[in-house]
C-alpha positions as CSV (number, residue, x, y, z in Angstrom):
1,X,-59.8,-76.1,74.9
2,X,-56.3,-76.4,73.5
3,X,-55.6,-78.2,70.4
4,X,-53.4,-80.9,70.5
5,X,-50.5,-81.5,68.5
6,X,-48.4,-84.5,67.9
7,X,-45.1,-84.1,65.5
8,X,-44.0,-87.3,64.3
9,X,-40.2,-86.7,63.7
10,X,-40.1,-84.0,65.7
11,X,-35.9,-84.1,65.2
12,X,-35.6,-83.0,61.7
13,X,-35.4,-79.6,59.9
14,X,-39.0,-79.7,59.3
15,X,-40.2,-81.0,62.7
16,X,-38.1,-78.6,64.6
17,X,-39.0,-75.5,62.8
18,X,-43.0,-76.5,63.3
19,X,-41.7,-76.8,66.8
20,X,-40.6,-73.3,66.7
21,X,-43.8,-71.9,65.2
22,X,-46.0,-74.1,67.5
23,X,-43.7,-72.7,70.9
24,X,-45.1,-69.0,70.3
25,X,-49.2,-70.0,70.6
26,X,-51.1,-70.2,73.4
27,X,-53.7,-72.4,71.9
28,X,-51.6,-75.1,71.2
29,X,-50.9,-78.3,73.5
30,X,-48.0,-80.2,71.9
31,X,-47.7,-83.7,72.9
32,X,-44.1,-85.3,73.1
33,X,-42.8,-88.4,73.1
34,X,-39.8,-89.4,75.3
35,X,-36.3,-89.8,73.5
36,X,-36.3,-93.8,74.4
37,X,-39.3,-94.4,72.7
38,X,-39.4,-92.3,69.2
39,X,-39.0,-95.7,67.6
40,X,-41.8,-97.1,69.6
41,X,-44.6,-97.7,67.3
42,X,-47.3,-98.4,70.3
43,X,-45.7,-95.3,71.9
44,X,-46.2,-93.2,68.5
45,X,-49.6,-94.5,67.7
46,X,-51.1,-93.8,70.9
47,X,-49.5,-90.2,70.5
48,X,-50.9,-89.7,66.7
49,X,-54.4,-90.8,67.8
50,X,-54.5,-88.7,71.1
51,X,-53.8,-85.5,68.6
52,X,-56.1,-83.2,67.3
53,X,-53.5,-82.4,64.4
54,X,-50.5,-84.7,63.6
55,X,-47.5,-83.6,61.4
56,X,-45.8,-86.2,59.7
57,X,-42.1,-85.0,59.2
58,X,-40.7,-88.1,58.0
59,X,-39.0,-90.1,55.4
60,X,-41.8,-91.4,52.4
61,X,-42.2,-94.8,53.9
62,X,-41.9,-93.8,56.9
63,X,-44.8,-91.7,56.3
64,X,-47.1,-94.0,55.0
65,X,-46.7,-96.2,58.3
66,X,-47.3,-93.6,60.8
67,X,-50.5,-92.7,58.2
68,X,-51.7,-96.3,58.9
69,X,-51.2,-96.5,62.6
70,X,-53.8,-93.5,63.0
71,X,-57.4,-95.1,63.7
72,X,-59.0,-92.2,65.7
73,X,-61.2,-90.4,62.7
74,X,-60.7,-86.7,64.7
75,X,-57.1,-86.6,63.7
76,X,-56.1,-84.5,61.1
77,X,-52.6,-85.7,60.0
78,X,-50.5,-83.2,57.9
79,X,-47.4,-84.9,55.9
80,X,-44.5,-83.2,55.3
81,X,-43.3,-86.5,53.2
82,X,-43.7,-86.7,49.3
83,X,-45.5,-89.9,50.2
84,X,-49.4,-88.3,49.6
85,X,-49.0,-85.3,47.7
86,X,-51.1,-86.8,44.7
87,X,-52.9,-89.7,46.5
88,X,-56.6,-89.8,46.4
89,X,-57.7,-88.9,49.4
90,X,-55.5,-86.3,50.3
91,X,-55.9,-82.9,50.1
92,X,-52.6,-80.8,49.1
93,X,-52.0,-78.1,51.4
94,X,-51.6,-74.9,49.0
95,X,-54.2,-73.1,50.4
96,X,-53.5,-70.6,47.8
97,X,-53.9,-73.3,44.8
98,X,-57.4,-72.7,43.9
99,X,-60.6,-71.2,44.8
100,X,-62.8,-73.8,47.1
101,X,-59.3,-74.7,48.6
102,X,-59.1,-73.5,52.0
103,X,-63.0,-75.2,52.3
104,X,-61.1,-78.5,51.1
105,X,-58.9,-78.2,53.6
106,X,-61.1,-77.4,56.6
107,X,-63.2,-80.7,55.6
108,X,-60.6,-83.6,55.2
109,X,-58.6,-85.1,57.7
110,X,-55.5,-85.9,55.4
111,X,-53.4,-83.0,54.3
112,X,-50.5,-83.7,52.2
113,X,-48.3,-80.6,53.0
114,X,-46.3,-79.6,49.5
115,X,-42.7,-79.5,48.3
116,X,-40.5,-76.1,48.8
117,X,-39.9,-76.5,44.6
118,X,-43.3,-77.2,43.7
119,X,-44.9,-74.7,45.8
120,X,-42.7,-71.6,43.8
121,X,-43.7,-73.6,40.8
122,X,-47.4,-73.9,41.4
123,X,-47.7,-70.8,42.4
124,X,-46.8,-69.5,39.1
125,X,-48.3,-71.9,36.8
126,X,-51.6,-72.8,38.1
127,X,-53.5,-69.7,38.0
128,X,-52.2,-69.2,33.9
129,X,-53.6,-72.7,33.2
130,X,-56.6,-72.2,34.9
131,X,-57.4,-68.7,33.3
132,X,-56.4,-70.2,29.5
133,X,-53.2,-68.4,28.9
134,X,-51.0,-70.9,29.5
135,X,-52.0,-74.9,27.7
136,X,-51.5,-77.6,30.0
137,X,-49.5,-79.4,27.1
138,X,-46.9,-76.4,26.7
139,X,-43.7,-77.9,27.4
140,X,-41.7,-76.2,30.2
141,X,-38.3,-76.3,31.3
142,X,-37.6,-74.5,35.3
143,X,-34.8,-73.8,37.5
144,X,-34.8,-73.7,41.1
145,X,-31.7,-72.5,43.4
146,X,-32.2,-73.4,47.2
147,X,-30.3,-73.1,50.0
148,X,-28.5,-76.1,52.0
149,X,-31.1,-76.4,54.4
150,X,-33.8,-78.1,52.2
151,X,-30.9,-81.2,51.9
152,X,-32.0,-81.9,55.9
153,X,-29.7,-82.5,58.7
154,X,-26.7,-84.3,56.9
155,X,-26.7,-81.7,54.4
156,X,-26.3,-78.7,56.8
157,X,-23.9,-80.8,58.5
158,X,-21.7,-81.3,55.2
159,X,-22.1,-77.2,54.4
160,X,-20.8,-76.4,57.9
161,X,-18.2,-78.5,58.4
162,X,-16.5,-76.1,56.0
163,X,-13.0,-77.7,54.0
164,X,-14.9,-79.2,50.9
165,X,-14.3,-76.7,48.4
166,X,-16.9,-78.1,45.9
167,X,-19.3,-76.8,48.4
168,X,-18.2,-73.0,47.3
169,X,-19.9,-73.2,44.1
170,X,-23.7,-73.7,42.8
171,X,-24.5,-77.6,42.4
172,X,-26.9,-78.4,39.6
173,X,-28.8,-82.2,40.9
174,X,-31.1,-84.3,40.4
175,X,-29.8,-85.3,37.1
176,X,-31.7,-88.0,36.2
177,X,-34.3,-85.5,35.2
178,X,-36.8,-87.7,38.0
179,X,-36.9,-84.9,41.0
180,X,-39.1,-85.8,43.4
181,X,-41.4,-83.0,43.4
182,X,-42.4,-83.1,39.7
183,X,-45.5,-85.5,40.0
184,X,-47.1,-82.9,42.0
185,X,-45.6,-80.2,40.1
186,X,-47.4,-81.5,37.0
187,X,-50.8,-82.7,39.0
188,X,-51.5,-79.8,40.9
189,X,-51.2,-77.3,37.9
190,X,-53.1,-79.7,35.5
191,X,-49.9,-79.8,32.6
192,X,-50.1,-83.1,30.5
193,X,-46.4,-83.8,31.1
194,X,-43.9,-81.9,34.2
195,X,-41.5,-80.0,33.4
196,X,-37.6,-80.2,32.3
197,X,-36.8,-79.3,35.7
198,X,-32.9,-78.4,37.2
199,X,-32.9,-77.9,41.1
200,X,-29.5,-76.1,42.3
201,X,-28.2,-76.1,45.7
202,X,-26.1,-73.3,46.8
203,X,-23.3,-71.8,49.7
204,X,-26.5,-70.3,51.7
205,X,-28.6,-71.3,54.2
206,X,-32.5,-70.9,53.3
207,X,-33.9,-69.2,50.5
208,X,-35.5,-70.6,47.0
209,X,-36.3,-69.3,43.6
210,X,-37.6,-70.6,40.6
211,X,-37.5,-69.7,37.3
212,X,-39.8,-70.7,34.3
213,X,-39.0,-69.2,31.1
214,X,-41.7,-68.8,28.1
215,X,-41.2,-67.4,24.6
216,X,-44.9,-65.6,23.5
217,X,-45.0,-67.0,20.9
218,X,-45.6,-70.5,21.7
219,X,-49.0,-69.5,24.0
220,X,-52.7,-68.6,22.5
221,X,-52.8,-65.4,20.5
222,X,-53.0,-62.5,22.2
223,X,-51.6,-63.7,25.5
224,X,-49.0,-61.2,26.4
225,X,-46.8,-60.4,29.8
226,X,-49.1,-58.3,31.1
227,X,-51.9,-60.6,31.1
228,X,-50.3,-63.3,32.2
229,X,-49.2,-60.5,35.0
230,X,-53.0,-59.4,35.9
231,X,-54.0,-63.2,35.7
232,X,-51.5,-63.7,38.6
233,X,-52.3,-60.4,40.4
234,X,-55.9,-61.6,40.2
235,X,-56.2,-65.0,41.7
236,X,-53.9,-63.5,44.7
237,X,-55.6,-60.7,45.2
238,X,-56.1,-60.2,49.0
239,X,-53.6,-63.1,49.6
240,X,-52.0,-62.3,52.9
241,X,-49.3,-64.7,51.9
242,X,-49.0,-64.2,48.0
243,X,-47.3,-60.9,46.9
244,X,-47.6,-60.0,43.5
245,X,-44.6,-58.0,42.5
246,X,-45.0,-55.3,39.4
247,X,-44.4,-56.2,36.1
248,X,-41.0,-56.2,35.6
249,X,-40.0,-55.3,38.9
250,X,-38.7,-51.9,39.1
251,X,-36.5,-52.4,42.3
252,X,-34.9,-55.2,40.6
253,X,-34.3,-54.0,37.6
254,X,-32.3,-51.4,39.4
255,X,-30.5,-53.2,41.1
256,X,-29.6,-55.8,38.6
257,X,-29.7,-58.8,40.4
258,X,-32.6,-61.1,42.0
259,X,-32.6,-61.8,45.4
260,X,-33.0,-65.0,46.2
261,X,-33.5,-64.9,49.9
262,X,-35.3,-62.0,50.5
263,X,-38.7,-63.8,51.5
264,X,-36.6,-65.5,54.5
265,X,-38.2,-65.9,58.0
266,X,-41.8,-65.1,56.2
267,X,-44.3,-67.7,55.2
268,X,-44.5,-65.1,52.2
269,X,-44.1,-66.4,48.8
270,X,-43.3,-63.0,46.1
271,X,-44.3,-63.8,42.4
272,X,-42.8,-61.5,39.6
273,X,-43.0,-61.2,35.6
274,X,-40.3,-60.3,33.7
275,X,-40.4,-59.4,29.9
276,X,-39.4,-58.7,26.6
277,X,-41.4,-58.5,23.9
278,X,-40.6,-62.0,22.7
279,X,-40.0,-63.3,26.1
280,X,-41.3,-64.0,29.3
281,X,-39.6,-65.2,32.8
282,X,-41.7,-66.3,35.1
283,X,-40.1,-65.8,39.0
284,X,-41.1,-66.6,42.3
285,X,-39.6,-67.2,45.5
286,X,-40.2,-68.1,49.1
287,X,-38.5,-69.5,52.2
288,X,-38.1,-73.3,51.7
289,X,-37.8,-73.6,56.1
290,X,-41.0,-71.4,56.1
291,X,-43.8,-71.1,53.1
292,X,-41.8,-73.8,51.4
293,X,-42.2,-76.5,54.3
294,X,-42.6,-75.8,57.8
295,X,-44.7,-72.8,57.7
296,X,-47.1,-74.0,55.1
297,X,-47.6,-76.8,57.2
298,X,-48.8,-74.4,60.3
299,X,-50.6,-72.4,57.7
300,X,-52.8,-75.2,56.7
301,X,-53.8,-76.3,60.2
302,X,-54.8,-72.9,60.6
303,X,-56.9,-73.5,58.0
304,X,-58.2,-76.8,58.7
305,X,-59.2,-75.6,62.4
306,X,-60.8,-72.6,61.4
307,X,-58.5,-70.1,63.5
308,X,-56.9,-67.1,61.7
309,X,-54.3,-68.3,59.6
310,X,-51.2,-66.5,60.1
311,X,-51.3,-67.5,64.0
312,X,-48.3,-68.3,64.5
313,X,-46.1,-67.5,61.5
């Protein structure tokens, strides 16, 4: 039998691109709602609890009322929101984050799929903090550049419509220092406080990277760039979606410059250590349309179904 899949928002960035991934399977039954009644909340609740798996791609509050509409216990609901990502209950969907993850996922019915940001972030800090190098109470700074697409629809809009030459240059936001992908960024790598964090949108369309820089000397004795680099390269070990990149990255070096975008139209995520021998930076990057929303979101109902889980992707 086919699985059924309901996406709730279905006319967003997110929903679309889930759309796109969903198109190519022949396992998959999606269910649709007509155009007349997206607003219709019997309409949409008799959708979400006909589904085998439910993506939420909506606004926070929005969220949280499909989330109480759903009454049938067989469907799985995947957010895309920031509504769940640390509620109890909810299982974030990184099933890279930790070991007994992927069985976390293939047991719960609530999936709270995470942040483009906080993905690149987690994916660098968690495994250091879990293996000791790193203390959870080491305060961090990170920057993140992204490409227009992760603002949504009005955003892409604004980039297009071309004439605003602000647009032509890199925009530094969220500059009340209250992003809303730190509480997860903080939660889901265990650190006592999340960091100073500085998201920048850019003149491109997809494409993220962040950055988290360390001096040595402020971690344990003895930690030094290529552990923290073999601590990484271990926990991702036989990650199909996780590419550890070597230590100081030859190819870049080379060439001088990081490429921002050249995990696009993967759900890959690459992870690199650059060094001194005071200094560490800490890089990672990922497509925020693919590993950094829509894809992971496929990616964990693969694993919550038990089918392999690049289908699709």
């Amino acid at each position: 039998m086919k699985t059924r899949v309901f996406v709730d928002g279905q006319e967003g960035t997110t929903g679309l691109r889930i759309h796109e991934y969903l198109a190519q399977r022949a396992d998959v039954e999606v269910l649709r709602i007509d155009a007349d009644k997206r607003k219709d909340a019997g309409e949409r609740a008799r959708l979400l609890n006909s589904a085998d798996v439910a993506f939420l791609c909506l606004p926070d509050a929005a969220a949280k009322e499909a989330a109480a509409l759903v009454t049938n216990p067989d469907t799985c609901l995947i957010d895309a929101s920031t509504a769940h990502r640390t509620a109890p209950g909810w299982v974030f969907g990184l099933p890279e984050l930790a070991p007994g993850q992927r069985a976390a996922l293939r047991a719960t019915k609530r999936i709270a799929n995470p942040g483009c940001h906080a993905s690149a972030f987690i994916l660098l800090l968690r495994p250091l903090v879990d293996a000791g190098l790193m203390p959870a109470d080491l305060p961090l700074s990170a920057t993140s550049i992204t490409g227009y697409s992760g603002g949504g629809k009005k955003m892409i809009e604004q980039y297009e419509a071309g004439g605003d030459t602000r647009l032509q240059s890199p925009r530094p936001y969220a500059l009340k220092l209250a992003h809303k992908h730190l509480p997860e960024m903080a939660a889901h790598c265990k650190l006592a406080s999340p960091p100073v964090f500085v998201p920048i949108v850019s003149n491109f369309y997809k494409g993220l990277s962040v950055s988290v820089p360390l001096h040595l000397s402020q971690l344990p004795a003895g930690v030094t760039a290529v552990r923290l680099h073999a601590a990484l390269a271990q926990r991702y070990a036989g990650e199909r979606f996780v590419r550890v990149m070597p230590l100081s990255d030859p190819a870049t070096l080379e060439d001088g410059f990081f490429d921002v975008q050249a995990c696009n139209d993967t759900n890959r995520a690459d992870v690199f250590v650059f060094a001194s021998d005071t200094q560490v930076l800490l890089m990672s990057r990922l497509d925020n349309l693919g590993k950094g929303a829509s894809g992971a979101a496929v990616q964990s109902m693969n694993v919550h179904l038990g089918v392999d889980e690049g289908l699709g992707l």
